[in-house]
N, C-alpha and C positions, 0 to 999 in steps of 0.2 A: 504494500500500500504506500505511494508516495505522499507527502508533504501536504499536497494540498486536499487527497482524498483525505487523510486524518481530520484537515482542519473542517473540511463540510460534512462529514458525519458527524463533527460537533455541532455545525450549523443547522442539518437537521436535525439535530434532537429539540430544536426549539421550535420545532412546530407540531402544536398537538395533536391538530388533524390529523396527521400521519399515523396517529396511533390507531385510528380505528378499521375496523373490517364492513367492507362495501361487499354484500352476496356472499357471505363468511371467507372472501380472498381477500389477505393488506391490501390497503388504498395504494394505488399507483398514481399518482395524481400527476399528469402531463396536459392540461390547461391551463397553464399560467398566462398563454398568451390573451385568453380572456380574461383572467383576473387570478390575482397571485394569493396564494394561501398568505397567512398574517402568523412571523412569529409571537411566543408568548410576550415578548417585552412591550408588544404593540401593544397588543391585546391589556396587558396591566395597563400602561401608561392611562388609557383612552378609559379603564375600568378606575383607577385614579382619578383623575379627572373627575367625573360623573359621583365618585362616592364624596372628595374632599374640598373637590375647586369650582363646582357648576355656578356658573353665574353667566349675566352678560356681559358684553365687551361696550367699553368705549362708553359708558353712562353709566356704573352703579357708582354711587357717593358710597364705595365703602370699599372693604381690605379682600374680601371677594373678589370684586368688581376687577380689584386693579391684579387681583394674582392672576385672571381669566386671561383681561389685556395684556399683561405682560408674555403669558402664553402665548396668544394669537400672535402679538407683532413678534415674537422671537421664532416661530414658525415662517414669518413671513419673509426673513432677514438669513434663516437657514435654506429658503429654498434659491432667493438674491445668490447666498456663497455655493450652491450647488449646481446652481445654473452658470454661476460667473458674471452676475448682470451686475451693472457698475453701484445699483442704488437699493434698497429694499421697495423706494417707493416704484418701482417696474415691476413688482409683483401684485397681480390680480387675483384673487381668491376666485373661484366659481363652482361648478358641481362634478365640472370633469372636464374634455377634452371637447367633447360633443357642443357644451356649453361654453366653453372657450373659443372655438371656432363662430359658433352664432356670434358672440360679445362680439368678436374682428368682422365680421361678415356685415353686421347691422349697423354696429357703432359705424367702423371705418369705413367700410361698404358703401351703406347709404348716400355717409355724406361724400362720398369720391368718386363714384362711379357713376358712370352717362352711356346713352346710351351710344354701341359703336365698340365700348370700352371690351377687352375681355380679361378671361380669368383664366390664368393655364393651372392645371392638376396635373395629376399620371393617373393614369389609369389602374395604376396600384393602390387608389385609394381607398379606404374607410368610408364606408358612405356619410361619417361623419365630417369627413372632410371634404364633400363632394356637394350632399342635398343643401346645407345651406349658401352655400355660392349660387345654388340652380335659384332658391328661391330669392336671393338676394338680385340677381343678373336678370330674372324674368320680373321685379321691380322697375328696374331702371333700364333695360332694352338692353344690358348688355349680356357677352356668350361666355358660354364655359365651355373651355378649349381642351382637350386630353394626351398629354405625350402617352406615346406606347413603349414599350418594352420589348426587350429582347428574349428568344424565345429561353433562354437559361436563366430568366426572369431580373435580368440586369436592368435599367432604364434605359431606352435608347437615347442615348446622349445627342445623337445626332438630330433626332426626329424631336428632342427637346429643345434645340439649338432652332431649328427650321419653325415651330410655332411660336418662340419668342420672336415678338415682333415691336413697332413703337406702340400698337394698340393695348396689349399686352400693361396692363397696371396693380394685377396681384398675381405671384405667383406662389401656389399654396400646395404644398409635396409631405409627403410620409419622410420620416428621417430611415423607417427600417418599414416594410410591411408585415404587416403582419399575416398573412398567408403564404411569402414567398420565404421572409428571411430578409430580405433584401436588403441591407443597408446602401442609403444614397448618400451621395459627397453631400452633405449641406453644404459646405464654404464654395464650392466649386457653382453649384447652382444660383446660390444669391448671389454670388459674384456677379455670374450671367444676368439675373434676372435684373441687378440693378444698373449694369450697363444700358438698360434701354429704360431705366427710371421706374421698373417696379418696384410695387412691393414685398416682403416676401414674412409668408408666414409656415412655420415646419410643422406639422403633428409629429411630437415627439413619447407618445404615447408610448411604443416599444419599447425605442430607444435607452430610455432613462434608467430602464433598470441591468442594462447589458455591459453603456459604454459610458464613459464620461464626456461630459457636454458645457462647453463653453460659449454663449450666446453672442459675449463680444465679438470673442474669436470669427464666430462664425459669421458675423453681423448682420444677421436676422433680425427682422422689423420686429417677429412677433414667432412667441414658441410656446407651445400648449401641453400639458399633457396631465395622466389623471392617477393620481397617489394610490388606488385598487392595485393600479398593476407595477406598485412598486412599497408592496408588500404594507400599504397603507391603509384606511377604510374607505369603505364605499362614498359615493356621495362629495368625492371633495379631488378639488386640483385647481392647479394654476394657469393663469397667463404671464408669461414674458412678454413685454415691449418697451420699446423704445420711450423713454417719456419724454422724450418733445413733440414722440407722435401721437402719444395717451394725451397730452396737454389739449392738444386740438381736435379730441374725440369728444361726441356727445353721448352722455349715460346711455348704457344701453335698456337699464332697468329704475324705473322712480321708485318713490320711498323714503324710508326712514335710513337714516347714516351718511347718503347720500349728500344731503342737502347740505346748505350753509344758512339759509333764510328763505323760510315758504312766508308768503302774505296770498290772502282769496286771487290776488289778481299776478302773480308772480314768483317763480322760483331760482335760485339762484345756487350753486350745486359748490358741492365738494371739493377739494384737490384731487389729483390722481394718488393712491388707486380709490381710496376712498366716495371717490365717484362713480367707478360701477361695482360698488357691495353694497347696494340697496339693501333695508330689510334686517333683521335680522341671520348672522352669519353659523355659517356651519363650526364653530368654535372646537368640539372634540374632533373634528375633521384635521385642524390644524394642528393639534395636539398631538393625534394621532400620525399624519403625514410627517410631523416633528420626530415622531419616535422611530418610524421608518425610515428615514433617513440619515440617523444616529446608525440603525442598526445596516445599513448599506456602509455607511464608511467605516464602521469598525471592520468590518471583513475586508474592504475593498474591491472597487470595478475591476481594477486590473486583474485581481484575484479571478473576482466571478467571471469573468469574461473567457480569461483563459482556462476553467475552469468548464464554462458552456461549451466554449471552445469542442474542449476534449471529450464532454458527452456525445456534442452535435456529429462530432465526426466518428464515434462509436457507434452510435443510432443509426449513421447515413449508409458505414460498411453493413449494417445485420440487416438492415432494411433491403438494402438490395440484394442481398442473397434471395430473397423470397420470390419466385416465379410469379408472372405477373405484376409485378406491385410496378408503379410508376411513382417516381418523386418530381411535385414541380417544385421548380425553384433551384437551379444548381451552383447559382454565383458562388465564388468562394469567398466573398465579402458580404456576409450575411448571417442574421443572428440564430438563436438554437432554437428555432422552428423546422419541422418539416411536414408538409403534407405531401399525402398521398394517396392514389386507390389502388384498386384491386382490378384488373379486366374483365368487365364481365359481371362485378358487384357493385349495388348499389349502395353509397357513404353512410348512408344513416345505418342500416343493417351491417356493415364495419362495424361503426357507432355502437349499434344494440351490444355487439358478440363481445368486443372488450369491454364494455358498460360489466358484463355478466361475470367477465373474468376480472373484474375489481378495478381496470386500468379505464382512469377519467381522460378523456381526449374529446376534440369536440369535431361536430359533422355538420357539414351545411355548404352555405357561401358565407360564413363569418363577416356578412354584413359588405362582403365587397362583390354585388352583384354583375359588376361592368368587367373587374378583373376575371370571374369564371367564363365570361363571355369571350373572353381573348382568349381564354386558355381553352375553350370550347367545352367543358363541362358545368353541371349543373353546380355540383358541391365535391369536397374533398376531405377528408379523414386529418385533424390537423395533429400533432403532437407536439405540445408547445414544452420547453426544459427552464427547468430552474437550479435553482440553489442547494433547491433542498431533496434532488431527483439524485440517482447515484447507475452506476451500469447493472445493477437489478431490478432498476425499474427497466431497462431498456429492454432487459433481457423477459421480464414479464409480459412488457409490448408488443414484442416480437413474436413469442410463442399463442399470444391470444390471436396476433394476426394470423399468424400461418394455423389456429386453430379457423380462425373465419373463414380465410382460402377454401379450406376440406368444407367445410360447412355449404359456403354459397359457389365455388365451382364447380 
């Protein structure tokens, strides 16, 4: 056992989940890329919280009040140092990723785009990073544009290069997809995209729990992603941006926190970011994405990464031994996902037969309906890795598959 298998069987021992038994087989749990199990220290921190600090932020006249706020804005200043953003106030609180792309889509959208104007994506998108552009574009008459990919599920640089044009005013990309693996150059594309004066915002969704990410570095307008899948709780994530571009953004949501002075006939709003947290805030959210991110740098990226690394490429040799199986996605610049079918089998019925043998994976089109179109399938069997998966999960995976093979061929 090397070094770092020791160090992440320590790492798994802190997730409970793992203890239990799914159809009386151990949990094999390989959907992180939909949402990541939570170790126990989250789990206290956010159980903490809720038993000894509940309050609200930013208005209790008392020692509650202020332990609460001092939580949120130190979450808010940990995710500033995690992202690399020059200031804590370039961090946006919101529900997720989903909700983060609206906020940029609506706020900065509205007020920028005309009709004429377009919106390049990839076609490796999330259709959270897709539907609201279409509904934002079909506001204001303008198009949403789609680079394509390469058939080994790289982006076609070339065919990204060719729909960047001067029309061309947001350009909004997956950092990694999450059905192929894929990681794309961020610095390399908003490079691109701001030589012709866009602007650029990443879904950094995947990403954040794999590699490390520096927003200056990369100088991205705007970068989103959602704390579930970076071993966080539900319901809660950030927006990165630029604040001279938040400065000149209008709220995306009215309310309470927002404001600076309502009278019946006029409102007058906020600083950034404090201008789009309407409402009261997801407070254990922050708490809890605080604890998760504590518990990511004590291991470190560079650890887990090379770590996925070495799973990814265990999983991708056993996987291809199995007659019939197909893998999309072959970049070798790509995170510890893989999907796959069977010839001949339908994903969901994949789906059921490791459902049975205890191994969680997930079957569909994972929400990126445009990208199975390219790849000419309906859905695909996904196995997403983590932290806390080891080569007997793989090995569990593997023999359920090639149980389903016998089964449905």
């Amino acid at each position: 056992m090397s070094n770092l298998d020791d160090i992440f069987a320590s790492v798994r021992s802190q997730f409970p989940a793992l203890t239990q038994k799914v159809h009386g087989k151990n949990l094999v749990y390989l959907d992180s890329g939909a949402t990541t199990l939570k170790p126990q220290s989250v789990v206290d921190r956010i159980a903490h919280f809720y038993s000894y600090e509940t309050s609200n932020v930013h208005r209790g006249a008392h020692y509650l009040g202020d332990v609460a706020t001092g939580h949120f804005e130190a979450a808010r200043q940990k995710v500033a140092e995690f992202l690399g953003a020059r200031q804590s106030e370039e961090i946006i609180f919101v529900r997720g990723t989903t909700e983060g792309v609206n906020l940029v889509a609506n706020s900065w959208g509205l007020s920028n785009l005309k009709a004429g104007d377009e919106i390049l994506i990839t076609v490796m998108e999330h259709h959270g990073n897709i539907v609201p552009w279409q509904m934002v574009a079909e506001k204001v008459g303008a198009k949403v544009v789609a680079a394509d990919i390469l058939d080994n599920g790289e982006l076609d640089l070339e065919d990204f290069k060719k729909k960047l044009n001067s029309r061309t005013k947001m350009v909004a990309f997956t950092a990694s997809s999450n059905v192929l693996g894929t990681n794309t150059d961020m610095k390399l594309l908003t490079k691109l995209a701001h030589e012709v004066g866009a602007k650029v915002l990443v879904d950094g969704a995947q990403i954040v729990s794999q590699l490390p990410v520096n927003v200056s570095e990369i100088d991205c307008d705007f970068f989103v992603f959602s704390a579930h899948k970076l071993f966080g709780p539900f319901g809660f994530g950030a927006v990165y941006g630029k604040k001279e571009i938040l400065d000149q953004m209008p709220p995306y949501q009215g309310g309470g926190s927002m404001i600076s002075k309502v009278t019946i006939e006029k409102t007058t709003f906020n600083d950034v970011p404090t201008r789009f947290e309407a409402g009261t805030p997801h407070v254990e959210g922050a708490v809890g994405l605080h604890a998760a991110l504590t518990f990511v740098e004590k291991i470190g990226l560079d650890k887990i990464h090379k770590y996925e690394m070495d799973l990814l490429n265990y999983a991708t040799g056993k996987l291809l031994e199995i007659p019939d199986l197909k893998i999309y996605g072959t970049s070798l610049n790509k995170g510890a996902i893989l999907s796959f079918n069977l010839k001949g089998a339908h994903h969901s019925d994949i789906g059921q037969i490791l459902d049975q043998e205890g191994v969680a994976v997930r079957a569909g089109h994972h929400c990126t309906q445009p990208l199975m179109a390219r790849l000419g399938v309906p859905g695909t069997v996904r196995a997403s890795l983590s932290v806390y998966n080891n080569r007997e999960d793989i090995d569990s995976m593997v023999k359920a598959v090639v149980k389903a093979r016998e089964m449905l061929l």
